[in-house]
N, C-alpha and C positions, 0 to 999 in steps of 0.2 A: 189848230193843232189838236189830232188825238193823242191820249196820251193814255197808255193800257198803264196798270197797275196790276199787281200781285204779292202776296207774301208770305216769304220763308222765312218762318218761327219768325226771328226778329227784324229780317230784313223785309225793306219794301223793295222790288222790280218795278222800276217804272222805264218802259217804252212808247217816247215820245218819237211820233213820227210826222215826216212834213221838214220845217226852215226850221232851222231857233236862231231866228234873227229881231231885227227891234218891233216888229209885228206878230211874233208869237213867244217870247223870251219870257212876257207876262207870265203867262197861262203858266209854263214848268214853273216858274217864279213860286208862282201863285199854289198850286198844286206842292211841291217840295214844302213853301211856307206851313202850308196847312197840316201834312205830314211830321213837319217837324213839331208845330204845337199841339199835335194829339199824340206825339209823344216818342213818335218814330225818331232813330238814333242811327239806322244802316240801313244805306242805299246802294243800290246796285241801278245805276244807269244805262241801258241798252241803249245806244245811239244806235246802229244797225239800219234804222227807218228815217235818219234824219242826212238829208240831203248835202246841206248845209249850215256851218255856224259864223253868226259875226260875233263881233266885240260884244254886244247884248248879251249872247248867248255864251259866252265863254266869261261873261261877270255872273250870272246867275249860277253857273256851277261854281264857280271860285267863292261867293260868296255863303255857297253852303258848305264847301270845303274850309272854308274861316270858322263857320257856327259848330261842326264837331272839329275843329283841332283842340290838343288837349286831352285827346283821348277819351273825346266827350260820343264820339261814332264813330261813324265809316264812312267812305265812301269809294265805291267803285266803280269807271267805266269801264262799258264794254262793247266789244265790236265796232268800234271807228273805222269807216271807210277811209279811200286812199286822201281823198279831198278835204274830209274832216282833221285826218289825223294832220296833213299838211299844216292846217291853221293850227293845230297846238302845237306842231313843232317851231314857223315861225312865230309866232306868239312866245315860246318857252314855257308852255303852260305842259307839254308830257312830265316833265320830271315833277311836274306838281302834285300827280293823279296817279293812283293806283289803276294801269289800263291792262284790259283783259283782255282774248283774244272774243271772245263773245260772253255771252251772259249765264253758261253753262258752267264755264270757266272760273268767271266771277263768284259763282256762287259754291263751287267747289272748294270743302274746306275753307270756307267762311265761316269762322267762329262764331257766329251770331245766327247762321243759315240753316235749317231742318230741310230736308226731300220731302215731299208732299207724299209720297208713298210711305217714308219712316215714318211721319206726324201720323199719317191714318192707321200705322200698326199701334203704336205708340196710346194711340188717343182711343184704341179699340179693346188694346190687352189692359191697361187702366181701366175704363168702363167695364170690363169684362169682370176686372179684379175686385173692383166695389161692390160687381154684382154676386160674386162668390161662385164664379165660375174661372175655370182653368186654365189658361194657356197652351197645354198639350193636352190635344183631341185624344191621344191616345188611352190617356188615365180620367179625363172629363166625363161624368155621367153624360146622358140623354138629355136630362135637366137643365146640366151646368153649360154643355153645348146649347142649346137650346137660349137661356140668357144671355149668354157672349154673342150669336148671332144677332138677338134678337137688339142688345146692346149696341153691337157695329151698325144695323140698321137704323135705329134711333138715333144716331151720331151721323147717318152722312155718309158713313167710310165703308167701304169695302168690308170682308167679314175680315172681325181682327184675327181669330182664329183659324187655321187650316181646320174647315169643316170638309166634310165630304156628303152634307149633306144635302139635299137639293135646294134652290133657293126658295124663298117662302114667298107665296106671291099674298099681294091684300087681304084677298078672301080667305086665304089659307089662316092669316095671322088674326083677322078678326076675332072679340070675343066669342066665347060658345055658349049655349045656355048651359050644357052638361058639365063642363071641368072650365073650372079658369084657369087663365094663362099665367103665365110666367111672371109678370107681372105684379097682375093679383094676385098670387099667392106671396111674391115679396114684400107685396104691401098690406096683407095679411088680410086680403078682401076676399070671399068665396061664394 
């Protein structure tokens, strides 16, 4: 069984695709266990890729839905096909589960869930803000642009500020012998 992972702010996305039957019930088993002891507390379940669930697989979710009761976590499925959802209805396991209609859903207004596009503004106007550059391009020197981009670049993320300025390719940003960068001069190197 593959089983994709991702995560918003607090929650993990796990889409397990394939059977979750007594042949592959381990592995989620296994994968949820290990998430839970590094410390994860919100799940979002994507069934969507899973074909089929037996008894195995409908203890391995029940048994995580036992470890956050108490309002110790969460957990949410989402998107159960017509087949899947049959076995949690005769089973009586729907009314047990917070079930979404897909994984979109799930994680919309989820109290523990960030958008991946907020986290990278977020995590871009922060770095920007340590660096002692501004959030509006409009009143930001050349400077303070200049650090905020150069910050979202160093992070990963997209640029956190609306710049309009073009993007800085390697070469560009490498050091110069004639002026240091942004950088070195916040680190008071010249």
């Amino acid at each position: 069984m593959d089983i994709e992972s991702e995560s918003h702010g607090q929650v993990l996305l796990l889409r397990p695709d394939g059977r979750l039957d007594t042949e592959t019930a381990g592995e989620l088993e296994l994968a949820l266990h290990d998430a839970f002891e590094s410390g994860r507390r919100h799940f979002v379940l994507d069934l969507n890729r899973i074909s089929y669930v037996s008894s195995a697989g409908l203890r391995v979710l029940l048994a995580l839905a036992k470890k956050l009761d108490g309002d110790i976590g969460t957990l949410r499925l989402a998107a159960l096909n017509a087949s899947v959802k049959q076995v949690f209805d005769i089973a009586g396991f729907t009314s047990l589960f917070d079930i979404r209609a897909n994984h979109k859903a799930a994680l919309t207004k989820h109290p523990f869930a960030v958008d991946a596009a907020e986290a990278s503004r977020s995590v871009g106007s922060a770095a920007a803000s340590l660096l002692g550059a501004t959030t509006a391009p409009a009143t930001a020197s050349p400077e303070q642009q200049a650090t905020a981009d150069a910050a979202a670049r160093l992070l990963g993320v997209g640029l956190a500020v609306a710049s309009k300025a073009a993007p800085v390719t390697p070469a560009e940003s490498a050091p110069s012998d004639q002026k240091p960068g942004v950088f070195s001069r916040l680190l008071g190197k010249k």
